[in-house]
N, C-alpha and C positions, 0 to 999 in steps of 0.2 A: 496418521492422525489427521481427521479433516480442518480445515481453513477453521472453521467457526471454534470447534475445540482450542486452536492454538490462540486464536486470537481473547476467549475467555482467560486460558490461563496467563497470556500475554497482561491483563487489565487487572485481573489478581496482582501479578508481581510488579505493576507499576504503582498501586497503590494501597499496597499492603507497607512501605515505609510511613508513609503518612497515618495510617492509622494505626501505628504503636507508637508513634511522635504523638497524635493528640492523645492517647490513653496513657501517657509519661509512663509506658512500658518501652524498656530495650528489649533485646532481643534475647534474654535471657527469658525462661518461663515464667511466668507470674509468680507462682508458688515461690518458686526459690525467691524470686527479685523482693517480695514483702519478707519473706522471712531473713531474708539478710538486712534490709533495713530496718527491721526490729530488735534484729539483734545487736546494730550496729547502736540505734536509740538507747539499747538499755545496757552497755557499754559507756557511753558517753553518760547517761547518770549513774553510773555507780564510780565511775572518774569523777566525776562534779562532785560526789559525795565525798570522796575520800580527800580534795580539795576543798572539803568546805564552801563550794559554791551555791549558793543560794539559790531554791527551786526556782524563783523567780527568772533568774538570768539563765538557770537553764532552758524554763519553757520560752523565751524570747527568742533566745541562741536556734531553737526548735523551729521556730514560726519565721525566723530569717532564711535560715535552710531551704523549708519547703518554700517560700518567696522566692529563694534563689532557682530553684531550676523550675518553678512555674514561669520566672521569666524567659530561663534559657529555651523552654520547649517554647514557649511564645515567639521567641527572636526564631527560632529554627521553621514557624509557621509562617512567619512574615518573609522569609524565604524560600518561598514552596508555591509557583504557581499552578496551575492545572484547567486545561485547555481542553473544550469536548467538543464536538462541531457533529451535526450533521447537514449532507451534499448529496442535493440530487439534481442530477444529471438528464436532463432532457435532449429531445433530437440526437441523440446519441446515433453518430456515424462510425463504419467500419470494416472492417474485412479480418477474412482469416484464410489465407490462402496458403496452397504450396502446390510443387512442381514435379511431375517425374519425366528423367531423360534415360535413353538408349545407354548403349554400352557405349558409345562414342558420342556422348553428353549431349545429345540433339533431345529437345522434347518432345514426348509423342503424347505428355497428358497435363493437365493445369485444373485442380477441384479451387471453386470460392465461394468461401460460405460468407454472405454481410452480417454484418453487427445490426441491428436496428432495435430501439425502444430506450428504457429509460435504464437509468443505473443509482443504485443508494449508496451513498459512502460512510462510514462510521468512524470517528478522526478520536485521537486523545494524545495526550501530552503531557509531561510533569515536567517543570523545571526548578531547577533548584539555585538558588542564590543570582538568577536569569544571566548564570554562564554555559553550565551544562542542561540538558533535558534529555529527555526520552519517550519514546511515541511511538504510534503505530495506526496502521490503518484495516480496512477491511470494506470490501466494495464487493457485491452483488449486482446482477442484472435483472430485469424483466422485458425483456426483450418478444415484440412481435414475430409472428411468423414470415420467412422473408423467403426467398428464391434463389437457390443453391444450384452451382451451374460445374457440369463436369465436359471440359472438353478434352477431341482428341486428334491430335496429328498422324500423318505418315510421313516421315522426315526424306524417305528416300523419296518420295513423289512428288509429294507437293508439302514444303516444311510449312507454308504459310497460311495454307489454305486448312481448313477446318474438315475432318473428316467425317467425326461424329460429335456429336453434341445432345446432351441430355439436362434437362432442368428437373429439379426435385422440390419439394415442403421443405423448408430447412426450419428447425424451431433449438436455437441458438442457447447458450447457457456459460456465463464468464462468470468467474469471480478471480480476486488477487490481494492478496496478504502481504503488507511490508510493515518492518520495524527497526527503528533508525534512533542515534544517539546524536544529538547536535550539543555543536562547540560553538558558541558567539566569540567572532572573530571582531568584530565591531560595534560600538553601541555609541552615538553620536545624539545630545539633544541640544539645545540654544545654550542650555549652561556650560556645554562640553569645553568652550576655547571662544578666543574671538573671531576667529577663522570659521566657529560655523556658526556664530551668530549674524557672521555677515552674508553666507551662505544663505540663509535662512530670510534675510532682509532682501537677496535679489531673489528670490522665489515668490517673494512679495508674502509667507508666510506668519500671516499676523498671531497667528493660536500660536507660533514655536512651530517645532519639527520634532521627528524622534524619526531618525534611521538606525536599521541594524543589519548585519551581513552573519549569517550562520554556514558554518561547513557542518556537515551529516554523513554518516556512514554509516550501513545498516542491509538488511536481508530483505527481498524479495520472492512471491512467487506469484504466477499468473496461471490461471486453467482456465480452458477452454471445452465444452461438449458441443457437437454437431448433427442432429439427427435428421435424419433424409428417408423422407415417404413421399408418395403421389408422385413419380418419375414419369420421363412424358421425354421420350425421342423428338428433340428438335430438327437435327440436321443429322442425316445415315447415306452413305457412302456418299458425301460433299452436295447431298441435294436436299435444301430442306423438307422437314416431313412434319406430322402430328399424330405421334404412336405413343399409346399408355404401355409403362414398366410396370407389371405388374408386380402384387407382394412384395414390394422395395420398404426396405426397413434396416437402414444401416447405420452406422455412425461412426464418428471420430473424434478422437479426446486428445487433446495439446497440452504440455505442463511445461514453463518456461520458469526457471527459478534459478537464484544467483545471488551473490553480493552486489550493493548500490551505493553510490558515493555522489555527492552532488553539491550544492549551495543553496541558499534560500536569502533573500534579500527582501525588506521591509520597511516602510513606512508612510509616516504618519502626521496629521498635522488636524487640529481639533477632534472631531469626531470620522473622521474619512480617515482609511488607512488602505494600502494599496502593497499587495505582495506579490513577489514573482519568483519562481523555483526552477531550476534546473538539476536533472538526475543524469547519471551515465552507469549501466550495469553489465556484469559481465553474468552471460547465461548459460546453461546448459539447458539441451532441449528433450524431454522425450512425449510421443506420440501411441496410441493405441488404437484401431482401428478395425472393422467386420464388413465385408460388403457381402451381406445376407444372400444376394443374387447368384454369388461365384464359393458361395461357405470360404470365404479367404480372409483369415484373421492374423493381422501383423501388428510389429512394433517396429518405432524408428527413434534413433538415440543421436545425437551427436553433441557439442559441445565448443568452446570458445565462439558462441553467437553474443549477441549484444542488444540493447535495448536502452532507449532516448524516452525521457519523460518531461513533458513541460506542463507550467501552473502559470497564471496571472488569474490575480482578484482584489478586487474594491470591497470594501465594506464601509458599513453605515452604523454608528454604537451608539443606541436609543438610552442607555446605562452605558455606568462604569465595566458593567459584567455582561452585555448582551446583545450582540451583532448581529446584521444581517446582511448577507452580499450576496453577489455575483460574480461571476468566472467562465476561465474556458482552461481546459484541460485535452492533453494530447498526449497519447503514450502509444509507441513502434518498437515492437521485437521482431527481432530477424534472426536466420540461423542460416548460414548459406548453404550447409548440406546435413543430412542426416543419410545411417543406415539402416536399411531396414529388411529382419528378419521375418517369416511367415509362412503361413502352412493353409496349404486347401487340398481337397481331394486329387491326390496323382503328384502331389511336387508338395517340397519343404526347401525354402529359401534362408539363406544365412547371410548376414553385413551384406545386403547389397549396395553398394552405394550408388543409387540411384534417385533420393531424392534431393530436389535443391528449392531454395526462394523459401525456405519456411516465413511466413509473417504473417502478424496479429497488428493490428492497429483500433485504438478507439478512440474516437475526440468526442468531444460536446460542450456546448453553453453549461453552468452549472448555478443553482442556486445554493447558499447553505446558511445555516443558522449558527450561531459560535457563542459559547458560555464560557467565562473566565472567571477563576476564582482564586 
């Protein structure tokens, strides 16, 4: 199933409770749900009748009812935030590297493809009674065309010296999917205690304060495409040179996906509000790859890799409902080795375990917009 599909039905099931809370439908089907309540109505006046209770107090008794759980679905709505944001991502910096070594772990080759252009982010979030929430994201790139470099050693010669080198077209493609359930661990405002009102008076905060600390836990995943045309021999047997590769047309695809565990921390004081997040996930790695030049098409798998995510942002709320900020965001996968199977004309390879240093990194300044409701 691709990113964009899951992330649909992701936004289906976050706010598909809210929209049978405001239609004062359970989760029962319609049909049935009116048909039991009328039957239940005309139940209750044929009791009233046989009681001798006066239509009157019966249609009141009626119109208190429906009062009563028009208020409860109202109290249930007054407990139901929802958070939408969109973030984009400028100067976006990056890399997507990895490594292959000999039979005796020496490396004889190192591919880096850069991250460069912009990135969109599409944020949402429901919380309920602002203990628990649920969320999720989904970030695309448009990334410029950048300069993709494949070098390569001889370990027994010279390990350090560069033997061949070749630069490519590299025209880059990320996206990554996460969906996380957060616990407020903490919710502090001026009226909390006198311990943060005094808090609050040496920060010299005259609006008040409002701090919060949220733990989260939740599924990631991150892909990567890298395609490489226009080859151009830089450096061949350790002397540089300037030789075109001809009909080069290869590429390489990355998928880092795992569970993510992390904290987010907040606040706020008039219209300013300043958040900071921190992620830790455990990942498994697999790779797919063609180097059109050699017809050699491989996979590489490995697993217990890891991945570090950080967030800082200000915002500015021109409304109750309507932000606007600025940020920087940072996110490193790493996988220290993968194996990797493959097949080209004359030879079929199984688990070799020969690659190491898998890593994706992307940072950038971000801007983004945020609707609260």
């Amino acid at each position: 199933m691709k990113i964009p599909s899951i992330l649909a039905l992701t936004i289906v099931a976050l706010l598909q409770p809210l929209f049978l809370c405001a239609q004062e439908v359970s989760v029962w089907d319609r049909k049935y749900y009116f048909a039991a309540q009328q039957q239940a109505a005309a139940e209750r006046v044929l009791t009233a009748l046989e009681d001798n209770i006066p239509p009157e107090q019966i249609q009141q008794e009626q119109l208190q009812q429906q009062q009563a759980r028009k208020t409860v679905v109202e109290e249930a709505l007054r407990n139901v935030a929802i958070e939408l944001a969109l973030e984009y991502a400028f100067c976006v910096r990056g890399n997507q590297i990895f490594e292959v070594v000999d039979e005796q772990g020496m490396r004889i080759s190192r591919l880096h493809y850069p991250n460069r252009g912009q990135m969109y982010t599409y944020k949402g979030e429901v919380r309920f009674f602002d203990i628990v929430g649920i969320g999720g994201r989904y970030s695309s790139s448009n990334f410029s065309r950048s300069t993709a470099t494949d070098t390569d050693w001889i370990p027994e010669i010279t390990p350090d010296l560069i033997w061949l080198e070749s630069h490519s077209t590299n025209k880059a493609k990320i996206e990554s999917f996460d969906m996380n359930v957060y616990y407020r661990l903490m919710d502090i405002n001026a009226g909390s205690s006198q311990m943060a009102r005094d808090l609050f008076d040496l920060l010299r905060l005259k609006n008040g304060g409002h701090f919060t600390l949220d733990a989260f836990a939740g599924y990631l995943e991150h892909k990567g495409r890298y395609g490489m045309t226009d080859g151009a021999w830089t450096i061949a047997w350790w002397w540089p040179v300037d030789e075109g590769i001809y009909d080069l047309n290869s590429f390489y695809k990355v998928s880092y996906k795992g569970p993510r565990f992390g904290l987010r921390a907040g606040g706020s004081s008039g219209k300013l509000a300043t958040e900071i997040s921190f992620a830790y996930a455990v990942l498994k790695t697999k790779a797919y790859g063609w180097w059109n030049l050699r017809d050699y098409s491989f996979e590489q798998n490995g697993k217990n890799g890891y991945g570090i995510e950080a967030g800082l942002n200000t915002s500015y709320s021109f409304t109750p409902h309507l932000a606007l900020g600025i940020g920087l965001n940072y996110t490193y996968y790493r996988q220290k080795g993968l194996k990797e199977s493959g097949n080209q004309p004359g030879g079929v390879y199984d688990e070799l375990d020969i690659i190491r240093n898998v890593e994706s990194t992307v940072y950038s300044p971000t801007l983004f917009l945020k609707y609260k409701w």
